[in-house]
C-alpha positions in Angstrom: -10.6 -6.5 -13.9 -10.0 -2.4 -13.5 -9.7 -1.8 -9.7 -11.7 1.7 -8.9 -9.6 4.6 -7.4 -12.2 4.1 -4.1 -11.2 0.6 -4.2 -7.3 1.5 -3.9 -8.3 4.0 -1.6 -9.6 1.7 1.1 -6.6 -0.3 0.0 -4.1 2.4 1.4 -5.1 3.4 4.7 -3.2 5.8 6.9 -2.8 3.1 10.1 -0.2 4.7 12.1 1.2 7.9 12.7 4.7 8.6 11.4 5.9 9.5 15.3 4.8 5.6 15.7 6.5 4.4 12.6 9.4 6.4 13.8 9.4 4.9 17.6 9.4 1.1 15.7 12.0 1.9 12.7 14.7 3.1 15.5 13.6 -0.3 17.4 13.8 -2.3 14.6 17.4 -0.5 13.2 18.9 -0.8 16.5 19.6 3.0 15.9 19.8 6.1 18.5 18.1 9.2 17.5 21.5 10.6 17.6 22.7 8.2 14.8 20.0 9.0 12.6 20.6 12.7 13.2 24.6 12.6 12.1 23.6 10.1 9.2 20.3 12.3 7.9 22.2 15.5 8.8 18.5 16.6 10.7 19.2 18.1 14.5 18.7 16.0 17.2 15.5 18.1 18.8 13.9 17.9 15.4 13.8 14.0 15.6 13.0 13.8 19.4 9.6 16.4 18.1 9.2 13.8 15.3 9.2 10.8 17.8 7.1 12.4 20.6 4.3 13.2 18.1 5.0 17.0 18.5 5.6 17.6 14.7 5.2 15.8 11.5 7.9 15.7 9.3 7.7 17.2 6.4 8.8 15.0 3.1 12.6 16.0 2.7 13.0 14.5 6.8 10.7 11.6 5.8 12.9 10.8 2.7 16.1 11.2 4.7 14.8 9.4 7.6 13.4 6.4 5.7 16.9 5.8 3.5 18.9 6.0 7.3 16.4 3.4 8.8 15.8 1.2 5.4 11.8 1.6 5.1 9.7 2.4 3.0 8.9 6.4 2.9 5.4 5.4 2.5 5.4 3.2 5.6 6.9 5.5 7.7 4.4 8.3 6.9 2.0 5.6 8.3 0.4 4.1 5.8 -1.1 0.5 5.3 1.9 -1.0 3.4 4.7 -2.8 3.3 7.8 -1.7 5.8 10.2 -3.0 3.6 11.6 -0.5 0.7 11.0 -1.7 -2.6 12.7 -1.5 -5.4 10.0 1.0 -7.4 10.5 3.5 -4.1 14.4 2.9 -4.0 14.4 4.3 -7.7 11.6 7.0 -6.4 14.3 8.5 -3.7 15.2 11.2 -5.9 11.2 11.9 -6.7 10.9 15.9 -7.9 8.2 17.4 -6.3 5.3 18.9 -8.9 3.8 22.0 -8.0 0.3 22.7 -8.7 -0.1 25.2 -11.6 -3.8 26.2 -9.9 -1.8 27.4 -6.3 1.7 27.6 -6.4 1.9 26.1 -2.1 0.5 23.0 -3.1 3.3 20.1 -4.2 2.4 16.7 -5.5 5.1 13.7 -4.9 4.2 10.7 -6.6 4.4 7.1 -5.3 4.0 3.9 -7.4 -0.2 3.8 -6.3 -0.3 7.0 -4.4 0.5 10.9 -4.7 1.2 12.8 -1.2 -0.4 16.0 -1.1 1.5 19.0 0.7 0.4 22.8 1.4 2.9 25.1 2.7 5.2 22.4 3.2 2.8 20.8 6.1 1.4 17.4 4.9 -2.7 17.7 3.9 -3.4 14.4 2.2 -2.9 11.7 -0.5 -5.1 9.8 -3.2 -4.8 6.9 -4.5 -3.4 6.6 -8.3 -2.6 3.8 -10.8 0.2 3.4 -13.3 -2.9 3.7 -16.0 -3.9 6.8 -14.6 -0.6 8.8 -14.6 
């Protein structure tokens, strides 16, 4: 049986925001911000704005940040999955960004059941996909 793209929608819920996410990873990792900034190579005031809600990071900061704290990128931009990185997304870590052909600031990235939609390099949305529909 075909699952709808509505269905997969209410399937992947953003829960939590990434500041959240962010607080619990550095719990869970044992890690200082300071550690994750000399591993990520992102300053220390950036992370502090990304744990105190004050900014949202944009996906290059989300990528490093989720490889220094071993979760899932799609998890730590708050989304209803798994924390864990899987194996599809550990592959994914060197995802190109597409750029829409229709206006050049908006860039797709593409995760195994859902594509993150960026304009002017400030996070707008997502939909949900399927490996049929790609």
């Amino acid at each position: 049986m075909e699952i709808s793209p509505e269905a997969r929608m209410e399937e992947l819920k953003r829960v939590a925001k990434p500041s959240e996410r962010l607080k619990e990873a550095l719990y869970c990792s044992r890690k200082r911000q300071v550690d994750v900034s000399r591993e990520t190579g992102i300053d220390k005031a950036s992370i502090s704005n990304y744990v105190k809600g004050r900014y949202e990071p944009k996906f290059p900061a989300i990528k490093k940040l989720a490889k220094a704290l071993h979760v899932a990128e799609t998890w730590l931009w708050g989304f209803d999955v798994p924390r864990e990185r899987v194996e599809a997304e550990r592959e994914m870590m060197g995802v190109t960004p597409i750029t829409s052909c229709e206006d050049p600031s908006t860039v797709y990235y593409d995760f195994p059941d859902i594509r993150l939609v960026f304009r002017d390099g400030k996070y707008v949305g997502w939909y949900a996909t399927g490996a049929d529909e790609r």
